[in-house]
N, C-alpha and C positions, 0 to 999 in steps of 0.2 A: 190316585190322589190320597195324599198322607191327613190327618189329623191336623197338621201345621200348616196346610194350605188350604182346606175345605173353607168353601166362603162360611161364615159365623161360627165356625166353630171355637176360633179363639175368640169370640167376643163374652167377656165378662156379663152373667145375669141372674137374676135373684136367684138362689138357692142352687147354682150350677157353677161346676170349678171353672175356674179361667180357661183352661184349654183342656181338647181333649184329644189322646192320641190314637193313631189306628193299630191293633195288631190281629195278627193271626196267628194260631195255632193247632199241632195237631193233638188230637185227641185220642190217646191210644188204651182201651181198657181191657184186661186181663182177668177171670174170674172175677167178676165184679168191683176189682183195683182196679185205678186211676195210673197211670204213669205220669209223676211228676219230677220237677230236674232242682237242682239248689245249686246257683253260679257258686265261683269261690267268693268268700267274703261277707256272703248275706241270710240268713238264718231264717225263712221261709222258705216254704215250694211255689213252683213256679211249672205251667205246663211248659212243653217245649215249643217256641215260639219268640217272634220279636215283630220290629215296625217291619210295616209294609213300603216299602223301597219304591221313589217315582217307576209307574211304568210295569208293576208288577201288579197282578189278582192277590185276592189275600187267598186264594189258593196255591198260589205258586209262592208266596212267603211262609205259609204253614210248609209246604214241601220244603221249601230251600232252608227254612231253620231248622227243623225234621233232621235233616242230614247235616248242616253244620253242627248242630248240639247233640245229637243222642245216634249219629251216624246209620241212620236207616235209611233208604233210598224210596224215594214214592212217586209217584206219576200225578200229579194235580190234578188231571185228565180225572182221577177215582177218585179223590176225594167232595165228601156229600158236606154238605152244610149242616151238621147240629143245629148251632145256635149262634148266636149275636148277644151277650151281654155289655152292660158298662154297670164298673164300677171303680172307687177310688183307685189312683196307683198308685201301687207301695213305693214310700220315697221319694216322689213328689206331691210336695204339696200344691193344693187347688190345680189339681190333674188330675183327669177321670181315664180310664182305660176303657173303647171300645173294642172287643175282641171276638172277631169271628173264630169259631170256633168248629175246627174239620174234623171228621171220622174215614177211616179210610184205610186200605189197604200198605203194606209199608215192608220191605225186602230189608232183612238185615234182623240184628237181635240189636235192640235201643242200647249203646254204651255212653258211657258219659264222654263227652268231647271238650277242645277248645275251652271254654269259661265257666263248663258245669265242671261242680268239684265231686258231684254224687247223682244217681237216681236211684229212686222208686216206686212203691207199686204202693200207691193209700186207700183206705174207704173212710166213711163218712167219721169214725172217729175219731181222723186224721186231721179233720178240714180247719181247727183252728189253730194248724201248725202251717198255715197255706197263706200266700196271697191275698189283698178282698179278692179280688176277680174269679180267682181258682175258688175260693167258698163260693162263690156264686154258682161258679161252674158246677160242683160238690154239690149242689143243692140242687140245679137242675136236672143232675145226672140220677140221681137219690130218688126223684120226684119220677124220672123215665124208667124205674128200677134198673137203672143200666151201672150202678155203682151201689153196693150195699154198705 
């Protein structure tokens, strides 16, 4: 069940955007780097990730964007649950992103694919070069020492 189908979630209410959408992604870190991807055309970072498709776990949508965008291959099956944030999404307005957020094992060396035009590896000095969601994410990760 997506974001645009969950009963209330698109119902407008004080101090909450109009709708909010569901995504997952994985989270892959490096020496205390972040691995993050930038589509062509759009001038923040972004983890690699997208919506969660009817019918899918947002474990098998963090796998299956995983490998469309950054061409690594992963088993859902391994991937652990980080975290769950929501925060604004960038480029829509009165839309919140909620994003589960996986850690996990992943076959391949991450290359940029399809609609990423670049990736890299950021720490926390990076984080206002990012996404809201990914500062979130930055912050929580910061908070677990797990990204310096």
């Amino acid at each position: 069940m997506t974001g645009e189908d969950a009963p209330g979630l698109n119902a407008p209410s004080v101090g909450r955007p109009a709708r909010v959408i569901e995504v997952a992604s994985w989270v892959h870190i490096v020496e205390h780097r972040l691995l993050v991807v930038r589509p062509l055309g759009v001038d923040v970072w972004f983890l690699p990730g997208g919506l969660v498709d009817p019918g899918e776990t947002s474990a098998m949508t963090a796998a299956r964007e995983a490998t469309e965008e950054v061409g690594v291959v992963i088993d859902p099956e391994t991937l652990k649950l980080l975290a769950v944030v929501e925060a604004e999404a960038y480029g829509r307005p009165e839309t919140s992103m909620r994003i589960s957020c996986f850690i996990g094992p992943a076959t391949g060396q991450p290359t940029p694919l399809d609609e990423i035009e670049v990736l890299d590896y950021i720490g926390a000095s990076e984080r206002s070069a990012c996404a809201p969601a990914v500062r979130t994410v930055i912050d929580l990760l910061c908070d677990r020492r797990l990204v310096g």
